[in-house]
C-alpha positions as CSV (number, residue, x, y, z in Angstrom):
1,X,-113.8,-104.1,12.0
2,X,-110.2,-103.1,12.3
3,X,-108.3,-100.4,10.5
4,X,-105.8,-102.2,8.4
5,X,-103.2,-100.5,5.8
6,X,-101.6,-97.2,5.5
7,X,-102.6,-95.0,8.6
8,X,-103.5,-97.8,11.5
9,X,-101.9,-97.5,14.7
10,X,-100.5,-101.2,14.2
11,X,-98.8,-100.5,10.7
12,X,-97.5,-97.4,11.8
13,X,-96.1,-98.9,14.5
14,X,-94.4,-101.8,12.7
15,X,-93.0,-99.3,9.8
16,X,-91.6,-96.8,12.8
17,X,-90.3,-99.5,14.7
18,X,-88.7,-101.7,11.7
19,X,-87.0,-98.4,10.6
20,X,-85.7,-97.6,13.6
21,X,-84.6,-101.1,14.7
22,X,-82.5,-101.1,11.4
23,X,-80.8,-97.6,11.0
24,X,-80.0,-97.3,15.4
25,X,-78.3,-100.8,14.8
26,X,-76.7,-99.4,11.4
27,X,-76.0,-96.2,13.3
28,X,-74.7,-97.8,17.0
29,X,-72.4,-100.0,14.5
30,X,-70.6,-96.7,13.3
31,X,-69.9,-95.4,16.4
32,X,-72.5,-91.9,15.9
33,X,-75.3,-92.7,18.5
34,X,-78.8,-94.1,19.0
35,X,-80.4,-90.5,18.7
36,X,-78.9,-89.8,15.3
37,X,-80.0,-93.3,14.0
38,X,-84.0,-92.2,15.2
39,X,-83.5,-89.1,13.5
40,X,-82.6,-90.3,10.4
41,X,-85.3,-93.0,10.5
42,X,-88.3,-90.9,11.0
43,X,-86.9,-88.7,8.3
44,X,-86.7,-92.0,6.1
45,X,-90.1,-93.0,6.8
46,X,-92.2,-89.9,7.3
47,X,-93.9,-87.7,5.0
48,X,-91.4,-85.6,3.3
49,X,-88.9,-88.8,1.6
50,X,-91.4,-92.4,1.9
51,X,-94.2,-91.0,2.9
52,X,-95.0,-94.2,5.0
53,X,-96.0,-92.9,8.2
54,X,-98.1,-89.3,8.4
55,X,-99.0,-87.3,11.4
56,X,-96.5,-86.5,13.1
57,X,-97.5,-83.9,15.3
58,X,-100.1,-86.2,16.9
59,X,-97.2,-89.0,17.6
60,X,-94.9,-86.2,18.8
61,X,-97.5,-85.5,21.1
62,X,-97.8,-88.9,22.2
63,X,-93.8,-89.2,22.5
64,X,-93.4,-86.0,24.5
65,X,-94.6,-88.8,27.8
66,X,-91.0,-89.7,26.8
67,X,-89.9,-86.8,28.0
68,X,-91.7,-86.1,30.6
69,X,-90.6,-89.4,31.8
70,X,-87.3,-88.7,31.8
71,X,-87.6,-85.8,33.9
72,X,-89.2,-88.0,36.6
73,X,-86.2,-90.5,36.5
74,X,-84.3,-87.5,37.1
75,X,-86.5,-86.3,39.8
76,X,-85.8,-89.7,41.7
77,X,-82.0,-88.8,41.6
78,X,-81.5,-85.4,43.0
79,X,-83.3,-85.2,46.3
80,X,-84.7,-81.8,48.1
81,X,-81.0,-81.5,49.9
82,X,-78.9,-82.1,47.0
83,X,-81.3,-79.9,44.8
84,X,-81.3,-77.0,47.2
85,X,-77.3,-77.3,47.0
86,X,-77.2,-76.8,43.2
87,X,-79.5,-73.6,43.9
88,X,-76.7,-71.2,42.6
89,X,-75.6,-73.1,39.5
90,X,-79.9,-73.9,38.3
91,X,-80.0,-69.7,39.3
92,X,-77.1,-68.5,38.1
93,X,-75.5,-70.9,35.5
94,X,-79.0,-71.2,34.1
95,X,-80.4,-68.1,34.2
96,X,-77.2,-66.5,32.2
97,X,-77.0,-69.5,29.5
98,X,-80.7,-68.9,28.8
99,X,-80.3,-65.1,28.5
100,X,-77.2,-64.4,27.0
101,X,-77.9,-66.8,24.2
102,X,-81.4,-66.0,24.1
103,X,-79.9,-62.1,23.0
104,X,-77.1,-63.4,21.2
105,X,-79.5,-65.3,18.7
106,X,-82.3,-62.8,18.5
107,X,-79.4,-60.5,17.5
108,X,-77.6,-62.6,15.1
109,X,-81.6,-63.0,13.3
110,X,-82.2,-59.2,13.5
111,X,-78.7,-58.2,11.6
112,X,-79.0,-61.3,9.1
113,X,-82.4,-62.0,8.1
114,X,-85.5,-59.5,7.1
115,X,-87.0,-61.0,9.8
116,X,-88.4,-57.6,11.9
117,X,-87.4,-57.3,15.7
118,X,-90.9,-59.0,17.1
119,X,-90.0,-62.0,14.9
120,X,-86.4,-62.0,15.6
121,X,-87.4,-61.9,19.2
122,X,-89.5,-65.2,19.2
123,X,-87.8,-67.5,17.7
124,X,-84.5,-66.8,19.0
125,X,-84.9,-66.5,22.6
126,X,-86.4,-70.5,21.7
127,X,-83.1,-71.3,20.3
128,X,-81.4,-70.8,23.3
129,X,-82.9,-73.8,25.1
130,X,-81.6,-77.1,24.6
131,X,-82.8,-80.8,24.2
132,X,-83.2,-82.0,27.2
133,X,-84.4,-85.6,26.0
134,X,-80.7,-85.6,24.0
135,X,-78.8,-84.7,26.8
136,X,-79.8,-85.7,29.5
137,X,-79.6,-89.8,28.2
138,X,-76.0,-88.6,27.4
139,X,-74.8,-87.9,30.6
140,X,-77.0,-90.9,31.8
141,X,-75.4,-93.4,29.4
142,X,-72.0,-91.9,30.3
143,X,-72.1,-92.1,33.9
144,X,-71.3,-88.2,34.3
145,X,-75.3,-87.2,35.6
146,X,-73.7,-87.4,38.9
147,X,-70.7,-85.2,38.7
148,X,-70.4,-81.8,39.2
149,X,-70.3,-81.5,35.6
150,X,-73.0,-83.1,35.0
151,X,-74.7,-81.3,37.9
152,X,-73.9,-78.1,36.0
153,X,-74.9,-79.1,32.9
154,X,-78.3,-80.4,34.7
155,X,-78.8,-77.3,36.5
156,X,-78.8,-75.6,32.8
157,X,-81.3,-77.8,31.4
158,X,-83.5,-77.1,34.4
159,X,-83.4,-73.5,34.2
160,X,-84.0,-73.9,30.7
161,X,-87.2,-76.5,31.4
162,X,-88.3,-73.5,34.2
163,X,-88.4,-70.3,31.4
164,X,-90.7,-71.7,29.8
165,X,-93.0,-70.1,31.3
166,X,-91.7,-66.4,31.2
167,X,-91.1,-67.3,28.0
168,X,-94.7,-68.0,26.9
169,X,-95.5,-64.9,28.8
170,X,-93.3,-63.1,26.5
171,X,-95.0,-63.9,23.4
172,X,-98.6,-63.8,24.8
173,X,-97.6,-59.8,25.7
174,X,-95.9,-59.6,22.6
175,X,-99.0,-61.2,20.8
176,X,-100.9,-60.1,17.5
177,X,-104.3,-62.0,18.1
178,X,-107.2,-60.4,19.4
179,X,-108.1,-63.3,21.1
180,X,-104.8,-63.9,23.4
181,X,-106.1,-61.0,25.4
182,X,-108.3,-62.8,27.5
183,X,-105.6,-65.5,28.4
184,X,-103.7,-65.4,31.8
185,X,-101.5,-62.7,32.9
186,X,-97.7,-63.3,33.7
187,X,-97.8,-62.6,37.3
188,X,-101.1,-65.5,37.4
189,X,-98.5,-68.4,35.7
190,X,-96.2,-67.4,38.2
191,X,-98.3,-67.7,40.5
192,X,-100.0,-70.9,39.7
193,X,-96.5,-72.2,39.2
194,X,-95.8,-72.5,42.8
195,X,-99.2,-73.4,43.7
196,X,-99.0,-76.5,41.7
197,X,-95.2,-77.0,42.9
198,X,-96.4,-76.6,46.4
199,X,-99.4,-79.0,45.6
200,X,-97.5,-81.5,44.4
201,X,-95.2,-81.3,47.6
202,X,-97.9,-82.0,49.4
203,X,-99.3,-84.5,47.5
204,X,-95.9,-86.5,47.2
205,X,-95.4,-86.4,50.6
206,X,-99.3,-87.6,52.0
207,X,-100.4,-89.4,49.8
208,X,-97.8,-91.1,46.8
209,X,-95.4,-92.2,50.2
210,X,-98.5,-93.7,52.0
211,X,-99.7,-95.2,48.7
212,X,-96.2,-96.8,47.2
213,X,-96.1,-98.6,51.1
214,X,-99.6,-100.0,50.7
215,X,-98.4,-101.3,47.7
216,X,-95.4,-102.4,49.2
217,X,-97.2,-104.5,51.9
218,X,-99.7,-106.1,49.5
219,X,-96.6,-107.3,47.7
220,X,-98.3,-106.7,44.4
221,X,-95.3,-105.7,41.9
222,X,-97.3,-105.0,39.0
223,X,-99.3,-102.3,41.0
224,X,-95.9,-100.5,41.2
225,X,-95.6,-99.6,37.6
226,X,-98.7,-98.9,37.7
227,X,-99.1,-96.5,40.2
228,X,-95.7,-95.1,39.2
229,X,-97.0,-93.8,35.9
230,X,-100.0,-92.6,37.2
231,X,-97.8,-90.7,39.1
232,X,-96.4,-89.2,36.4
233,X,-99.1,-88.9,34.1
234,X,-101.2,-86.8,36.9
235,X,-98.1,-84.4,38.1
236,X,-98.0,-83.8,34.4
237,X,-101.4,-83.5,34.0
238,X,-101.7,-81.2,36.3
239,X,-99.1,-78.8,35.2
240,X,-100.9,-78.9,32.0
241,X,-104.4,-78.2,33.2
242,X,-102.6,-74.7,34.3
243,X,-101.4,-74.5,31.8
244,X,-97.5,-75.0,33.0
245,X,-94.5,-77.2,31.5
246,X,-95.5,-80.9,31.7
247,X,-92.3,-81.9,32.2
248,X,-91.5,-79.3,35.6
249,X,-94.2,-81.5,37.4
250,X,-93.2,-84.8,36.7
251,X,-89.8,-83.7,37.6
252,X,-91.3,-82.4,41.2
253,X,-92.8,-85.4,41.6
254,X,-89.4,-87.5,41.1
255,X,-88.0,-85.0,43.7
256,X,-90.3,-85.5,46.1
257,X,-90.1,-89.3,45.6
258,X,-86.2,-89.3,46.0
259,X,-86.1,-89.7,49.8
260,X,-88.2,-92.7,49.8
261,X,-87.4,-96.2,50.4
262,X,-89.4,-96.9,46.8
263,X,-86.4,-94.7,44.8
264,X,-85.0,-97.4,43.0
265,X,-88.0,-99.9,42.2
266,X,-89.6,-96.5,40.4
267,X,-86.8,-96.2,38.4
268,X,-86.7,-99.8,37.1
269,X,-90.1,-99.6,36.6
270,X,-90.3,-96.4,34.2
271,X,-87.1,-97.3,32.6
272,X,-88.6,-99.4,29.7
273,X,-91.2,-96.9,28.8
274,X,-88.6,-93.9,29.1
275,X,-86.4,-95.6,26.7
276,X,-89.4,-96.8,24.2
277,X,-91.2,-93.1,24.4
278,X,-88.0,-91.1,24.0
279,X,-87.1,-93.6,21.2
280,X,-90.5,-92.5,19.5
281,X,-89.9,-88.6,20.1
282,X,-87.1,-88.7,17.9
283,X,-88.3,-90.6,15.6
284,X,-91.3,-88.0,15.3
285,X,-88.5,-85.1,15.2
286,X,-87.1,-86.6,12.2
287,X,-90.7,-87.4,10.6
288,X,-91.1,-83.1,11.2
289,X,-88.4,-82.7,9.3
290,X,-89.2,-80.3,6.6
291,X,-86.7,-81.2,3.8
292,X,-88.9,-79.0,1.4
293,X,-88.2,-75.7,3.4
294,X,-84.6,-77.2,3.4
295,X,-84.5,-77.2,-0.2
296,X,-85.9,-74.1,-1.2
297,X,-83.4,-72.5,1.1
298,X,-80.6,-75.0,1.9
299,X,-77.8,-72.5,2.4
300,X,-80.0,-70.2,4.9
301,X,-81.2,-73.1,7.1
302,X,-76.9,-74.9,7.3
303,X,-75.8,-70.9,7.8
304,X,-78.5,-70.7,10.7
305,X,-78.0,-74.1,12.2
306,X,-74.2,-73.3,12.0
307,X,-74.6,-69.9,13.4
308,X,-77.1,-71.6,16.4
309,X,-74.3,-74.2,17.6
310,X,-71.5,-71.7,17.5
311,X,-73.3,-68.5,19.3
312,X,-74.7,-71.3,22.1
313,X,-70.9,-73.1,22.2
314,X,-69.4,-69.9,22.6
315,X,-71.5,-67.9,24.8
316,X,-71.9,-71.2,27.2
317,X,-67.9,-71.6,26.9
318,X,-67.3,-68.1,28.5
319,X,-70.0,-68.6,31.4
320,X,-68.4,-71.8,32.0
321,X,-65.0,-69.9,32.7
322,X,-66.8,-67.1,34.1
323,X,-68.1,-70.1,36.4
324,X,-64.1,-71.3,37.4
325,X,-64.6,-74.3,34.9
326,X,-61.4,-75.8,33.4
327,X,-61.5,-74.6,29.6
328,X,-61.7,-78.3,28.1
329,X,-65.0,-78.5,30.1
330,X,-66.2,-75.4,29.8
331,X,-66.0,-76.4,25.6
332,X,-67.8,-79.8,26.3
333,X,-70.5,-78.0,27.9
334,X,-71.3,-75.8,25.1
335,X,-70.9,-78.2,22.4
336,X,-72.9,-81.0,24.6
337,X,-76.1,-77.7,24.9
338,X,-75.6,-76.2,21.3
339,X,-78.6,-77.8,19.6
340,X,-81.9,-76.4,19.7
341,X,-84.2,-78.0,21.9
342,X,-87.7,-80.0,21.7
343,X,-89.8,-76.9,23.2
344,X,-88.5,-74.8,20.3
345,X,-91.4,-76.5,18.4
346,X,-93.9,-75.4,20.5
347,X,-93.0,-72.0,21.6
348,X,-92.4,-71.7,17.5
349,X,-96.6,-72.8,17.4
350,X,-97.0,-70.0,20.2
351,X,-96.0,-67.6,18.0
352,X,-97.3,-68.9,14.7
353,X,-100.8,-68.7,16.8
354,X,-99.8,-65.3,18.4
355,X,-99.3,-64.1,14.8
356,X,-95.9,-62.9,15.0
357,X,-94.2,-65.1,12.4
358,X,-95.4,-67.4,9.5
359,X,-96.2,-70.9,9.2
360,X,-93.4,-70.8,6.9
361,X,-90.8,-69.4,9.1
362,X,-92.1,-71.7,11.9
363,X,-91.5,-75.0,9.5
364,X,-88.0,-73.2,8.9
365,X,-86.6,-73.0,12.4
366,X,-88.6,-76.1,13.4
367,X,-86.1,-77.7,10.3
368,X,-83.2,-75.4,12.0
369,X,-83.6,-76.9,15.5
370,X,-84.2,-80.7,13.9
371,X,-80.5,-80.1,11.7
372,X,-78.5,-78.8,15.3
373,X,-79.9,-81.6,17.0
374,X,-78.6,-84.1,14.5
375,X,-74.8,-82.6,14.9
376,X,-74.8,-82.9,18.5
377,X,-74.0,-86.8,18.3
378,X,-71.1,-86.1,15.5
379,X,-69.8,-83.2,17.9
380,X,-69.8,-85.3,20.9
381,X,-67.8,-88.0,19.0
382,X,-65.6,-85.2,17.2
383,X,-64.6,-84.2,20.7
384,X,-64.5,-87.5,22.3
385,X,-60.6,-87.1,23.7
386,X,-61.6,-83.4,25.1
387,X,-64.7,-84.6,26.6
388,X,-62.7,-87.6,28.8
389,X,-60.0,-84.7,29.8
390,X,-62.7,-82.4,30.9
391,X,-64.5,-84.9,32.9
392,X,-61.6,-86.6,34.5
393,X,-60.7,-83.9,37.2
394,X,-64.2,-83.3,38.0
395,X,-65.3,-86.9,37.6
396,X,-65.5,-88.0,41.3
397,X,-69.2,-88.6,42.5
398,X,-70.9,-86.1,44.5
399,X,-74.3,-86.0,46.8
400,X,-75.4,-88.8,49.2
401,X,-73.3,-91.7,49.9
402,X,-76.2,-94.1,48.2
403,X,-75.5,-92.4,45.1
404,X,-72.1,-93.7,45.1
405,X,-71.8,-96.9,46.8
406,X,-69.1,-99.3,47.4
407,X,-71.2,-101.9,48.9
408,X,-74.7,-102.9,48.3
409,X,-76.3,-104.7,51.0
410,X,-79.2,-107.0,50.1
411,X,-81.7,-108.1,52.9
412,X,-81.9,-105.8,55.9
413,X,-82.7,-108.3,58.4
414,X,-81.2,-109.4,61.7
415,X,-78.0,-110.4,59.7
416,X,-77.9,-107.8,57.0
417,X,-78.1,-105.2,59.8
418,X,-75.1,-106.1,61.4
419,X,-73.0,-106.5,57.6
420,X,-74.6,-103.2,57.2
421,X,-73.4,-101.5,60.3
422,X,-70.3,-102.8,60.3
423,X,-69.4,-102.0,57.0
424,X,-70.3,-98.0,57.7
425,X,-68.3,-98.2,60.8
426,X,-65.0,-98.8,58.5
427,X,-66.4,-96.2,56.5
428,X,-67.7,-97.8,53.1
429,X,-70.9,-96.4,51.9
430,X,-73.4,-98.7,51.6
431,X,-76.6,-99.1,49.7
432,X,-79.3,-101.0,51.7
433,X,-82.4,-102.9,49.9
434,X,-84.8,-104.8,50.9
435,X,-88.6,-105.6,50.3
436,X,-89.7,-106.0,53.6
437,X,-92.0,-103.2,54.3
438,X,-92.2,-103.5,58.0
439,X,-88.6,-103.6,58.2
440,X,-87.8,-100.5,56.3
441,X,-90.0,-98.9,58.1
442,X,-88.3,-99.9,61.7
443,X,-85.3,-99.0,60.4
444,X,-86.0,-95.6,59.6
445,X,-86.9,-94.9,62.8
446,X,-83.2,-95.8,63.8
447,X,-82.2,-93.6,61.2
448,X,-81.2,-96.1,58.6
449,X,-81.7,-95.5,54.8
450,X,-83.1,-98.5,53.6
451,X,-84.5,-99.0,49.8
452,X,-87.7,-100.9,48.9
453,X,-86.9,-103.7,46.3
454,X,-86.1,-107.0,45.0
455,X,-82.1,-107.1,45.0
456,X,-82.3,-110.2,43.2
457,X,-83.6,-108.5,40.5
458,X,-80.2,-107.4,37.5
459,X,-82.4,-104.1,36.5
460,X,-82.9,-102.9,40.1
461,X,-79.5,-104.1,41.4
462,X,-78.0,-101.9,38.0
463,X,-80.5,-98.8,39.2
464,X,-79.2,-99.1,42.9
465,X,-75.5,-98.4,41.6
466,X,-74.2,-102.2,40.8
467,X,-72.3,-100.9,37.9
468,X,-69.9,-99.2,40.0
469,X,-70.0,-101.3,43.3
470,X,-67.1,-102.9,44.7
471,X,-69.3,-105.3,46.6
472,X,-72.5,-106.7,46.4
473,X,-73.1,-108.8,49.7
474,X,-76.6,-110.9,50.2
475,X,-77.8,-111.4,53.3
476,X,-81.4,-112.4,52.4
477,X,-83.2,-115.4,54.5
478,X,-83.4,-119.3,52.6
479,X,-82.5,-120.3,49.6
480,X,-83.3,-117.2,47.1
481,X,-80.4,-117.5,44.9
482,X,-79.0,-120.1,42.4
483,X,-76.0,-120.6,40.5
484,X,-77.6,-119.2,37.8
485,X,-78.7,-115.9,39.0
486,X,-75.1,-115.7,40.5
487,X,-73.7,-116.1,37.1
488,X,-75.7,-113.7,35.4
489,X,-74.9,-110.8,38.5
490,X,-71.1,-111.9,38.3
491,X,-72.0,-111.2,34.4
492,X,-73.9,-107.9,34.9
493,X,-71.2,-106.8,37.0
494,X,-67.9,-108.3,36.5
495,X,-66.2,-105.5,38.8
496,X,-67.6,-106.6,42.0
497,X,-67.1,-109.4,44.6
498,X,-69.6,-111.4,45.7
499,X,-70.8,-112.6,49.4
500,X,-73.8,-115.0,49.7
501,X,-75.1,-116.1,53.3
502,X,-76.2,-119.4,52.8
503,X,-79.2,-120.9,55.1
504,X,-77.0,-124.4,55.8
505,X,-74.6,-126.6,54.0
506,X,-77.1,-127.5,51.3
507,X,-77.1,-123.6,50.3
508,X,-73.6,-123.8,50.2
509,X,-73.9,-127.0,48.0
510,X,-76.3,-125.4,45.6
511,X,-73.8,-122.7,44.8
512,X,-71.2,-124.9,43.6
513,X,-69.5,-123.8,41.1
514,X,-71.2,-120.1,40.9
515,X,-68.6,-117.5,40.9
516,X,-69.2,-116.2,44.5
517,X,-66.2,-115.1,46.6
518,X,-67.3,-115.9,49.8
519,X,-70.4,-118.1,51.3
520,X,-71.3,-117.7,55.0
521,X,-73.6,-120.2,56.8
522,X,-75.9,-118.5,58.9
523,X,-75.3,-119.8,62.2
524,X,-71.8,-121.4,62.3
525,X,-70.1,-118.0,63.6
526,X,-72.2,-117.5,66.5
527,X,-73.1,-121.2,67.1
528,X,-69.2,-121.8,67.6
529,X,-69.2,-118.0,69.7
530,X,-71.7,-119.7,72.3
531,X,-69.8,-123.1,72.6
532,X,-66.7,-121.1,73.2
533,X,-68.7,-119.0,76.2
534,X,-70.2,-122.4,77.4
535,X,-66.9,-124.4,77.8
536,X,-65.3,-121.2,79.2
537,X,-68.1,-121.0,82.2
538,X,-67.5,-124.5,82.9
539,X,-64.2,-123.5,83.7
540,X,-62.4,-125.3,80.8
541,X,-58.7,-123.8,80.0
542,X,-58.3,-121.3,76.9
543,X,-56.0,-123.4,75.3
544,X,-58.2,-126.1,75.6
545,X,-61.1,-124.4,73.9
546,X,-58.9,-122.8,71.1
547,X,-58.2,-126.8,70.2
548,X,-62.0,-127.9,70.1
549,X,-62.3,-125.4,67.8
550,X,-59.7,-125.6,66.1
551,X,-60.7,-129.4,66.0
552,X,-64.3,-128.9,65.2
553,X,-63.4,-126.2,62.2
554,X,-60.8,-128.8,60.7
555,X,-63.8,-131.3,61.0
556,X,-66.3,-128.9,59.2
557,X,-63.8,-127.6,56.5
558,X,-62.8,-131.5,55.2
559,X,-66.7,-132.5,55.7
560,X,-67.5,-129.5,53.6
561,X,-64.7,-130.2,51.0
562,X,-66.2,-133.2,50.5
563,X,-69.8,-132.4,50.1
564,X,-69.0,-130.0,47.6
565,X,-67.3,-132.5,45.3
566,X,-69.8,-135.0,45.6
567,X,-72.6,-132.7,45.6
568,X,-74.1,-135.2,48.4
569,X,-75.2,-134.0,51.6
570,X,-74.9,-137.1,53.5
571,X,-70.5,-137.5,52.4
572,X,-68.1,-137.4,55.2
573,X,-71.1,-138.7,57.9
574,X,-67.8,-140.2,60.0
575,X,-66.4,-136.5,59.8
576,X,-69.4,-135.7,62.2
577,X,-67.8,-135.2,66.2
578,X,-70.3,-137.2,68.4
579,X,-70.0,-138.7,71.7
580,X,-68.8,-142.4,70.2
581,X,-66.5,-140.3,68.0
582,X,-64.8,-138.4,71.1
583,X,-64.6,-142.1,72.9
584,X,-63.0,-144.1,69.9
């Protein structure tokens, strides 16, 4: 019999997702954000105003996949190369944001609480990292991930994602309970740290490649998404088993993934589930919300959630100079990482365990974290006209020409090679996809870059860099695409022109009326290249051959014209040049 009523998985999930549906639509109306809208709808419906939805610890726990599956999409963006490049900003950027404000917190809690030093200690070195599932879908949604400033704000979050583990450390040695002594030592997380990083290397490399290309070849899409988040779910499963951050192995595992042809069609197929799981993560930070610890002490939690964002803005302002950043973006930075972050909550349950604070102070700063996280949307809006001053110097994409593209090329075949070529040659970077196995793989052995994938497809074509394309040219064999799939891409992408190579004059028919800027028929180029060679070894004079096809073109051009406007294939037969026509 099925659980029906308060507490089922099914009402739960129609009350959270009814909520939310309503307030992100209220709140996307006004202008202040999808995240603020979740926030205040898990508030709204969880225990401490309605009381409609309980538990939510266990759904935060379920919504953390959200997270970790943001870090993979991540992963598949910032490839070995481009990652080892940003070494000194993820090492140095990082490791002073995370350490300066980890100080500057813990001291601001030592002078202004009666919170002892052991307890200042652990809960503000948390406070210094940031919410990574707020801001990275920022810089996302913005189109700034791929900037150097979003680079260094990346970099930060990164760092931050990586002291987690010292940080645990920190709070085991630190610990009260007897029975922490028995758990691992620093110098053994470290060390399984890069065993697992290593293992996953290895792993990405011998077997995910090999397995994404079976795949591939068996032409069995659905298999994609399924083996992409069992990719995920193991890398994080492992990390966990060790005892390691989650979210650090999925992320490996999206780096080690970003090379491959399979880049793209991995990030399509994780996208819905990212956005659905991240949705439910903040709807469970909202449902955490203590509002009771807020009003027994509502002036202590505003004057520490106040105190939070302006110690992390500040401190993160003056690395930013200290960095050679221009002051407007040195401000965005800190106000875009002042909020407490989502693994606040659990090194705050480290501690509570480790006996070093109270239940109560852990439901306090958990309440703390939950309020700074709510600002962030009104500060990004608040400093809307800083944040598009600061970005437009530095705005100009970065990393790997595919990143960036002018010019996606669709079908990497006999004709989409030579488009392809030719438009590197005048120096346009190009994007190549196609979904031919075989042929990806001969083409890397020429050393092209080409991307597995359906590029008729809007959600892969927007993942490949459509958005931003100047050109999006198709040079797939038959009759794939319609007028109505041309519409919707002219739709999807308004900015960019549109080249179809049509398989004869009935593709070129069937496209009547789409909003294509040019349509090439397959053969007609080279057809009328060899009749020019074959007249000219006969010995027939140049200017003779320039009027044959200059005849024949007129013919073709009217006969076409007509076609088209008659939509019949078999208009302008007398247009045809035959023998009897060339004698009459």
């Amino acid at each position: 019999m099925h659980e029906t009523g308060q507490g089922s998985m099914l009402y739960d999930g129609f009350l959270l997702l009814g909520f939310a549906l309503a307030f992100v639509l209220v709140f996307r109306r006004l202008g202040l954000g999808a995240t603020l809208g979740y926030l205040f709808a898990g508030a709204i419906v969880g225990p401490h105003i309605l009381g409609l939805v309980g538990d939510p610890e266990q759904k935060l726990g379920i919504a953390e996949l959200g997270i970790i599956l943001l870090l993979f999409v991540v992963g598949l963006e910032l490839n070995p190369g481009r990652l080892w490049r940003m070494r000194k900003e993820i090492f140095g950027l990082g490791l002073l944001q995370v350490t300066l404000c980890g100080l500057a917190i813990t001291a601001v809690i030592a002078l202004f609480t009666d919170f002892p030093i052991t307890a200042a200690v652990v809960l503000g070195l948390p406070l210094a990292l940031s919410s990574t599932a707020q801001v990275l879908p920022m810089l996302q949604s913005g189109g700034r991930l791929r900037t150097p400033f979003g680079e260094r704000a990346f970099a930060v979050l990164l760092f931050q994602d990586l002291s987690i583990i010292p940080l645990i450390t920190i709070i085991a040695a630190m610990s009260l309970n007897p029975a922490d002594a028995v758990g691992l030592s620093g110098w053994m997380l470290a060390l399984n740290t890069v065993m697992a990083i290593v293992g996953l290397i290895l792993a990405g490399r011998f077997l995910l490649r090999p397995l994404f290309g079976l795949i591939g070849k068996l032409g069995e899409r659905e298999m994609f998404v399924v083996a992409a988040l069992f990719t995920v779910v193991a890398s994080a499963a492992l990390m966990e088993a060790l005892g390691l951050s989650t979210a650090l192995g999925a992320f490996v595992a999206g780096v080690m993934l970003a090379d491959s042809p399979y880049r793209h069609e991995l990030e399509v197929d994780v996208e819905p589930f990212r956005s659905i799981l991240l949705g439910l993560f903040f709807l469970a930070v909202g449902m955490m919300l203590d509002l009771s610890a807020i009003a027994e002490q509502p002036l202590f939690v505003a004057s520490m959630a106040l105190a939070l964002i302006t110690v992390k803005s500040g401190v993160i302002f003056l690395i930013g100079i200290a960095f050679r950043m221009d002051w407007r973006a040195a401000l965005v930075l800190g106000l875009m990482l002042s909020q407490g972050g989502e693994f606040g909550f659990v090194l705050f349950s480290q501690a509570q365990s480790a006996l070093l604070i109270s239940p109560d102070a852990a439901s306090l700063f958990g309440a703390i974290v939950t309020l700074s996280m709510a600002t962030t949307p009104l500060l990004i809006i608040a400093t809307r006209r800083l944040r598009i001053q600061a970005n437009s110097p530095q705005g100009e994409r970065d990393g790997p020409e595919t990143d960036g593209a002018s010019a996606l090329v669709v079908g990497y075949g006999r004709f989409g090679q030579t488009v392809g070529q030719m438009l590197i040659a005048g120096k346009v970077p190009v994007t190549l996809i196609d979904r031919d196995i075989k042929m990806i793989d001969i083409a890397s052995n020429f050393g092209a870059k080409v991307y597995y994938g359906d590029g008729t497809r809007l959600d892969l074509l927007r993942q490949a860099g459509a958005g931003s394309a100047k050109l999006i040219l198709f040079c797939i064999d038959g009759d794939q695409l319609g007028p109505e799939l041309i519409e919707a891409i002219h739709e999807a992408f308004p900015e960019a022109s549109i080249y179809v190579r049509a398989y004869d004059r009935r593709g070129v028919i069937r496209l009547k009326g789409a909003p294509v800027n040019y349509v090439v028929r397959e053969v007609k180029e080279s057809a009328t290249q060899m009749a020019r060679m074959a007249l000219e070894s006969l010995g027939v004079d140049i200017e003779q051959i320039n009027q044959a096809e200059d005849a024949y073109r007129a013919s073709d051009s009217e006969r076409m014209k007509m076609q088209l406007e008659t939509g019949d294939i078999r208009a302008a037969r007398d247009r045809v040049i035959t023998q009897s026509s060339r004698q009459t």
